[in-house]
C-alpha positions as a Markdown table, in Angstrom:
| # | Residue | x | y | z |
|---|---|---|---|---|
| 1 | Unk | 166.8 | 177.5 | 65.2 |
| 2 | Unk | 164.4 | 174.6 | 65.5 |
| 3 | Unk | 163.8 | 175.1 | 69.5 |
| 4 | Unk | 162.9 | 178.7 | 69.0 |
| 5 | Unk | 160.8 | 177.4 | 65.8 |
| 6 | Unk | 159.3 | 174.9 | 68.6 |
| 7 | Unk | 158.8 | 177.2 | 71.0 |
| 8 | Unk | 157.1 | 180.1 | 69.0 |
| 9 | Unk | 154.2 | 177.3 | 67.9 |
| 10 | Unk | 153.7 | 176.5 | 71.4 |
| 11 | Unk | 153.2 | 180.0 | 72.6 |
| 12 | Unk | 151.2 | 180.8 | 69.1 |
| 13 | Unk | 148.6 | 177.4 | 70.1 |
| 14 | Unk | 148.3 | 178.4 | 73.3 |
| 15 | Unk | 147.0 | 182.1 | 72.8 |
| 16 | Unk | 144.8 | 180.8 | 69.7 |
| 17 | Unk | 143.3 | 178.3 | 71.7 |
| 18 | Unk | 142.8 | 180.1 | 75.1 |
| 19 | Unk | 140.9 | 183.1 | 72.7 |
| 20 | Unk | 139.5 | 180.5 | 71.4 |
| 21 | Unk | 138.2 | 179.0 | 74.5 |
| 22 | Unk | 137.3 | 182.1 | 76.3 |
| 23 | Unk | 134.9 | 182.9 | 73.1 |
| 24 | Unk | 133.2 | 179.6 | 73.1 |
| 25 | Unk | 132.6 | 179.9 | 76.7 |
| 26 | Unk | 132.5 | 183.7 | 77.7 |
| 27 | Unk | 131.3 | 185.7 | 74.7 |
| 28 | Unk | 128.8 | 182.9 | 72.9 |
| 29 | Unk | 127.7 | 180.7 | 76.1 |
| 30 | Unk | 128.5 | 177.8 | 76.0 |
| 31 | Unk | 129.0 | 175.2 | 73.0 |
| 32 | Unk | 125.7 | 174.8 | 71.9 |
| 33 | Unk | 124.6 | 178.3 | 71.2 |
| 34 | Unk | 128.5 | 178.2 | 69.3 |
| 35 | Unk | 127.3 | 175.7 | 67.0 |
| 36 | Unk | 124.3 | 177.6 | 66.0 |
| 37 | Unk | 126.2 | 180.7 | 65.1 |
| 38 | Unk | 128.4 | 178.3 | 62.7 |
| 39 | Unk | 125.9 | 178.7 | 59.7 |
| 40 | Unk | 126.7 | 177.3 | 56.4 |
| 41 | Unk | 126.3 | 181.5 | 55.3 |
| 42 | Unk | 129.9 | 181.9 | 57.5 |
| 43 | Unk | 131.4 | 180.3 | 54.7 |
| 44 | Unk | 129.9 | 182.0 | 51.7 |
| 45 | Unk | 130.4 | 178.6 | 49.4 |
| 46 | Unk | 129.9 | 181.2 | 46.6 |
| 47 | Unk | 133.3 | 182.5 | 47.0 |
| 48 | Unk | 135.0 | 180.1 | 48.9 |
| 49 | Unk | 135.3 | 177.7 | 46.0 |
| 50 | Unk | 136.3 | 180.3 | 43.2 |
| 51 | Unk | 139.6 | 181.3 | 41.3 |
| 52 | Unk | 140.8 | 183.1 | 44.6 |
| 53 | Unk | 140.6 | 179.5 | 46.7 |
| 54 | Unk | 142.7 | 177.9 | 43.9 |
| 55 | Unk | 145.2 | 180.5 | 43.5 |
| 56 | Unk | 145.5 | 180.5 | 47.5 |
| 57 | Unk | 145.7 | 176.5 | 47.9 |
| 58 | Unk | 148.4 | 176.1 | 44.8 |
| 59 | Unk | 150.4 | 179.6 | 46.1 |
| 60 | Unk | 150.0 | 177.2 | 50.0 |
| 61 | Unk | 151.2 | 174.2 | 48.4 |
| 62 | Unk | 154.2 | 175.7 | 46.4 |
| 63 | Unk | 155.5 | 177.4 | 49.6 |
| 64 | Unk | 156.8 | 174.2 | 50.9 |
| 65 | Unk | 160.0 | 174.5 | 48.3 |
| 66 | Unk | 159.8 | 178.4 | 47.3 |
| 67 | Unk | 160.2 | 179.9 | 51.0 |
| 68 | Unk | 163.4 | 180.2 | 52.2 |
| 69 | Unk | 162.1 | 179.5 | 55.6 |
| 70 | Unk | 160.4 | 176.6 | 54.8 |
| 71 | Unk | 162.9 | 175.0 | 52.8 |
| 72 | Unk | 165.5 | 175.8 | 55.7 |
| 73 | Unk | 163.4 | 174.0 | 58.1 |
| 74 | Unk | 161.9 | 171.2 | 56.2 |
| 75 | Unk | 165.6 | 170.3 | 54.7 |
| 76 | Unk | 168.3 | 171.5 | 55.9 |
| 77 | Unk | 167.4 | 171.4 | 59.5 |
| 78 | Unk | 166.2 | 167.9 | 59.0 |
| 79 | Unk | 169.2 | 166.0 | 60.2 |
| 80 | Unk | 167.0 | 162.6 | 60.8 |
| 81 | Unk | 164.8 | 160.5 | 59.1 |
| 82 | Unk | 162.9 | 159.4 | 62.2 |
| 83 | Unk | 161.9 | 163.5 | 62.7 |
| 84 | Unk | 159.6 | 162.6 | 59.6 |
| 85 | Unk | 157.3 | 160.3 | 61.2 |
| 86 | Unk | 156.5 | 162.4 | 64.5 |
| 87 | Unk | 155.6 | 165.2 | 61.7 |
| 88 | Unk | 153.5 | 163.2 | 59.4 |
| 89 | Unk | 151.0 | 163.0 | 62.6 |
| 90 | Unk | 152.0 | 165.6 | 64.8 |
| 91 | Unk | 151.9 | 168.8 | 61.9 |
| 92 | Unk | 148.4 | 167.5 | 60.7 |
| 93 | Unk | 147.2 | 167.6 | 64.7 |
| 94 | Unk | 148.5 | 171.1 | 65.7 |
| 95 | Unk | 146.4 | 172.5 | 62.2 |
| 96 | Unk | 143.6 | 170.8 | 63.3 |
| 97 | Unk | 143.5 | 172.3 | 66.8 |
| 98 | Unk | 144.5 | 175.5 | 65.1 |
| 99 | Unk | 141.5 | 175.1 | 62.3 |
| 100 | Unk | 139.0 | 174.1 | 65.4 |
| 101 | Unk | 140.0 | 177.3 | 67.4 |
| 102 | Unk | 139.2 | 179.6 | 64.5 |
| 103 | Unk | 135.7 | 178.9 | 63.4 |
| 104 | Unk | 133.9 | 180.4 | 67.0 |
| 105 | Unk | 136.6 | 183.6 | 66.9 |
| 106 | Unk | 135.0 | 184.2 | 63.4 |
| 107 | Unk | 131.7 | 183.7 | 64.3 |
| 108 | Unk | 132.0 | 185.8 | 67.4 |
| 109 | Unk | 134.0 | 188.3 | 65.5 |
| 110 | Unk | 131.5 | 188.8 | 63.0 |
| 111 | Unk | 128.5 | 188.9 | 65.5 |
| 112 | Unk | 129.9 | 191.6 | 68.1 |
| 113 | Unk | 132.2 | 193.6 | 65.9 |
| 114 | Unk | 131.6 | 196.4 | 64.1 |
| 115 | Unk | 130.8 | 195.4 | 60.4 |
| 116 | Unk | 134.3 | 197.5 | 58.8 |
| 117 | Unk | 136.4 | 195.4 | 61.2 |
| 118 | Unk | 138.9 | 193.3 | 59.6 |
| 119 | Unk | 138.7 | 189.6 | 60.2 |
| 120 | Unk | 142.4 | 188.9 | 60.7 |
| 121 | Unk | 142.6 | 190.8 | 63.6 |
| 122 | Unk | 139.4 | 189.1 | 65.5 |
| 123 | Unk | 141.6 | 187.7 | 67.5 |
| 124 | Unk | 143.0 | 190.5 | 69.3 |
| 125 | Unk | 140.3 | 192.8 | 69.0 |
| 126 | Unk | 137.4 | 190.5 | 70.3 |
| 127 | Unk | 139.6 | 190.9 | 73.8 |
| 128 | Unk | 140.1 | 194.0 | 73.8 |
| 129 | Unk | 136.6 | 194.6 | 72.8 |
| 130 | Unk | 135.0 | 193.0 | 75.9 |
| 131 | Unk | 137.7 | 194.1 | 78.2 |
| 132 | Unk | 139.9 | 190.9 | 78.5 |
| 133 | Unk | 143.3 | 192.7 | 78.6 |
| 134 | Unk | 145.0 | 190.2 | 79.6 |
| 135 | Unk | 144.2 | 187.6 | 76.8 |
| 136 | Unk | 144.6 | 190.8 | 74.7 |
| 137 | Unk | 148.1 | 190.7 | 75.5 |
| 138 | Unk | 148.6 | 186.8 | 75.2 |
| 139 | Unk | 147.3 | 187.1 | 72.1 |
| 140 | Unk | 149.1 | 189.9 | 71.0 |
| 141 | Unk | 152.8 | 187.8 | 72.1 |
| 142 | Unk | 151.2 | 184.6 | 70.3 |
| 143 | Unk | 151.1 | 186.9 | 67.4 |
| 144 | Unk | 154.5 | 188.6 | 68.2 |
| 145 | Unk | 156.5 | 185.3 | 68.7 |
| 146 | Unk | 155.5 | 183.9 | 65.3 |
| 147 | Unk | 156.5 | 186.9 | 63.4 |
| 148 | Unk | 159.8 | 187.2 | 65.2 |
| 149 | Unk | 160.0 | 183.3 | 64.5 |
| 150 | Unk | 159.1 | 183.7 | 61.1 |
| 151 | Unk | 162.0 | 186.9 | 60.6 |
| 152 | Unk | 164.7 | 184.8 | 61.9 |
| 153 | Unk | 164.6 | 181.6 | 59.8 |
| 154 | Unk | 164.2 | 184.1 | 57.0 |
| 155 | Unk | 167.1 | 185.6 | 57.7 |
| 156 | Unk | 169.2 | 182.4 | 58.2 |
| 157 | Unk | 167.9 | 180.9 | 55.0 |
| 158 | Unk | 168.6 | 183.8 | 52.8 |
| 159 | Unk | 171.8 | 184.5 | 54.4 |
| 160 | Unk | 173.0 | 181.0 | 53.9 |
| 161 | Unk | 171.7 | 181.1 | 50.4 |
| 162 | Unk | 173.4 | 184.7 | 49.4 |
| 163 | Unk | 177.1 | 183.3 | 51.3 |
| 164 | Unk | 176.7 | 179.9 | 49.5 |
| 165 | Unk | 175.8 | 180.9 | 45.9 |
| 166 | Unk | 177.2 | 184.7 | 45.8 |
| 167 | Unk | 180.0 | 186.2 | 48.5 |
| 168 | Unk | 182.3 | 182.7 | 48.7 |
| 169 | Unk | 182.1 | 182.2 | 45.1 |
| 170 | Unk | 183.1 | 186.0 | 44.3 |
| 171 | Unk | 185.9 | 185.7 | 47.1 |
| 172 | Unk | 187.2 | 182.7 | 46.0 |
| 173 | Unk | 187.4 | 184.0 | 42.6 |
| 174 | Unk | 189.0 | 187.2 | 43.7 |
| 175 | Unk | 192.1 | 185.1 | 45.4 |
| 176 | Unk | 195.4 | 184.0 | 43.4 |
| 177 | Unk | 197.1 | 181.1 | 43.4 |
| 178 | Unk | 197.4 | 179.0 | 46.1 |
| 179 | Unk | 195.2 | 181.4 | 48.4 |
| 180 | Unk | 192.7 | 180.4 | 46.4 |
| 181 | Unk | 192.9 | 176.8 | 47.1 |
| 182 | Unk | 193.7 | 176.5 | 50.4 |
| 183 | Unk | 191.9 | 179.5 | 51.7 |
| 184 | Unk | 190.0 | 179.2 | 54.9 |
| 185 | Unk | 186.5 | 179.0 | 53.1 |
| 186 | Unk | 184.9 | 178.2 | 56.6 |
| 187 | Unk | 185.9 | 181.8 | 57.8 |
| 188 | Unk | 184.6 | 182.9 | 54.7 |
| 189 | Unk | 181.3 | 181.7 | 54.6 |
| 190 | Unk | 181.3 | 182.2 | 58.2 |
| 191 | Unk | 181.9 | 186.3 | 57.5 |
| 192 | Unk | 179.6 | 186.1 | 54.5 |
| 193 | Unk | 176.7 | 184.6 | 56.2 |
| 194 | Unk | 176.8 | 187.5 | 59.2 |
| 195 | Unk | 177.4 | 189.7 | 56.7 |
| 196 | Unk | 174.6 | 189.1 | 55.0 |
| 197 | Unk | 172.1 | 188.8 | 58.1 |
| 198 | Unk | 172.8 | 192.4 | 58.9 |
| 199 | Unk | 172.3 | 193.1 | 55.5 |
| 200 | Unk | 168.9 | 191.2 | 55.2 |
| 201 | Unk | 167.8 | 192.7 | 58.2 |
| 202 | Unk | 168.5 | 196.6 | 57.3 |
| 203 | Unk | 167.0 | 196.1 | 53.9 |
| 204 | Unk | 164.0 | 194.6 | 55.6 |
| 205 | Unk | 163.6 | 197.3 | 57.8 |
| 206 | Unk | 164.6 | 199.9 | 54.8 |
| 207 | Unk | 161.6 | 198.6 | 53.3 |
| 208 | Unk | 159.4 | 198.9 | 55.9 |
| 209 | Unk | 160.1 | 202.8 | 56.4 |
C-alpha cells in the first residue's frame, strides 16, 4: 500500500511540475514576464482571508485523524519511528514544490482561458488548449494515479475498520461454545475484510450512478 502511495506522488509531482514548467517557459516566456503576471489581485486578499479560508484550513487540519486514508497511512502503516523524521522534512518539501508549481498554471490559466473556465482543471486544459497533447495526457495520469491511489487506501481503511469493529464481532457473537473461543478469527477477519472491499467498492460506484 505505501509503495503504490509512493509511487502515485511521484507520478502526480512530476506531471504538476512539467505543466508547470512548460507554462513558465512556453505559454508566459520566460520567468520574468511569470513574475509580473503574479499580482497581489491573483489572490483577492478580500476573500482569501474570510470564514471560507478558516473553515477550509480547520476541515485541512482535522483530516489528518478523520480520514480513513489518512489515518491508515499516517498510523497503521507506520511500522517505524525513524519513517517520522524523513517525513517531518521530506512532506513539507514535496508541498512546497507542489505550492511553487501552481502559482504560474493559475496565472496562465486565468490569462489565456476563457473567463467560465474552472480553475481546478487549468491544469489539463491549458495543454490541451495550446495543443500540448502530450503533457495533456501526463497530466491527465498524474491526475488519474492520485485518484486511484486515493480509492484504494479508502477502501483498505474502511474495510479494516467495518471487519474489526462490525463483521468479527457479530461472528464471534453468533458462534457457541467452544467455536467461539477458539475459532479461527484470522480467517474471519481475513473473509470480512474482502468482503467488505467489494462491498465498499459497489456502493461507491452505486453512488456514483
Amino acid at each position: 500500500v505505501v509503495a503504490a502511495i509512493a509511487v502515485e506522488a511521484v507520478v502526480k509531482l512530476v506531471a504538476l511540475v512539467a505543466v508547470g514548467a512548460w507554462v513558465v517557459w512556453s505559454v508566459m516566456g520566460g520567468v520574468a514576464p511569470t513574475l509580473d503576471a503574479l499580482t497581489p489581485e491573483l489572490l483577492q486578499l478580500e476573500d482569501a482571508f474570510g470564514p471560507r479560508w478558516a473553515v477550509v484550513t480547520l476541515l485541512s487540519a482535522a483530516a489528518i485523524v478523520c480520514l480513513p486514508r489518512q489515518f491508515q497511512v499516517t498510523v497503521v502503516e507506520a511500522t517505524d519511528e525513524r519513517h517520522l523524521a524523513t517525513a517531518a522534512w521530506m512532506f513539507p518539501l514535496y508541498l512546497l514544490v507542489l505550492c511553487v508549481a501552481i502559482p504560474p498554471i493559475a496565472a496562465a490559466g486565468l490569462a489565456h482561458l476563457p473567463a467560465e473556465a474552472n480553475p481546478d482543471l487549468f491544469v489539463l486544459a491549458l495543454p490541451l488548449a495550446f495543443g500540448a497533447e502530450a503533457l495533456a495526457v501526463l497530466a491527465f495520469l498524474g491526475g488519474f494515479s492520485s485518484a486511484t491511489s486515493m480509492v484504494i487506501v479508502a477502501a483498505i481503511a474502511l474495510s479494516t475498520m467495518v471487519s474489526n469493529h462490525l463483521l468479527t464481532p457479530i461472528a464471534l457473537a453468533l458462534r457457541t461454545g467452544e467455536a467461539a473461543s477458539s475459532g479461527d478469527v484470522r480467517r474471519i477477519l481475513l473473509s470480512g475484510r474482502r468482503a467488505s472491499i467489494v462491498a465498499i467498492m459497489g456502493l461507491g460506484f452505486l453512488y456514483h450512478q
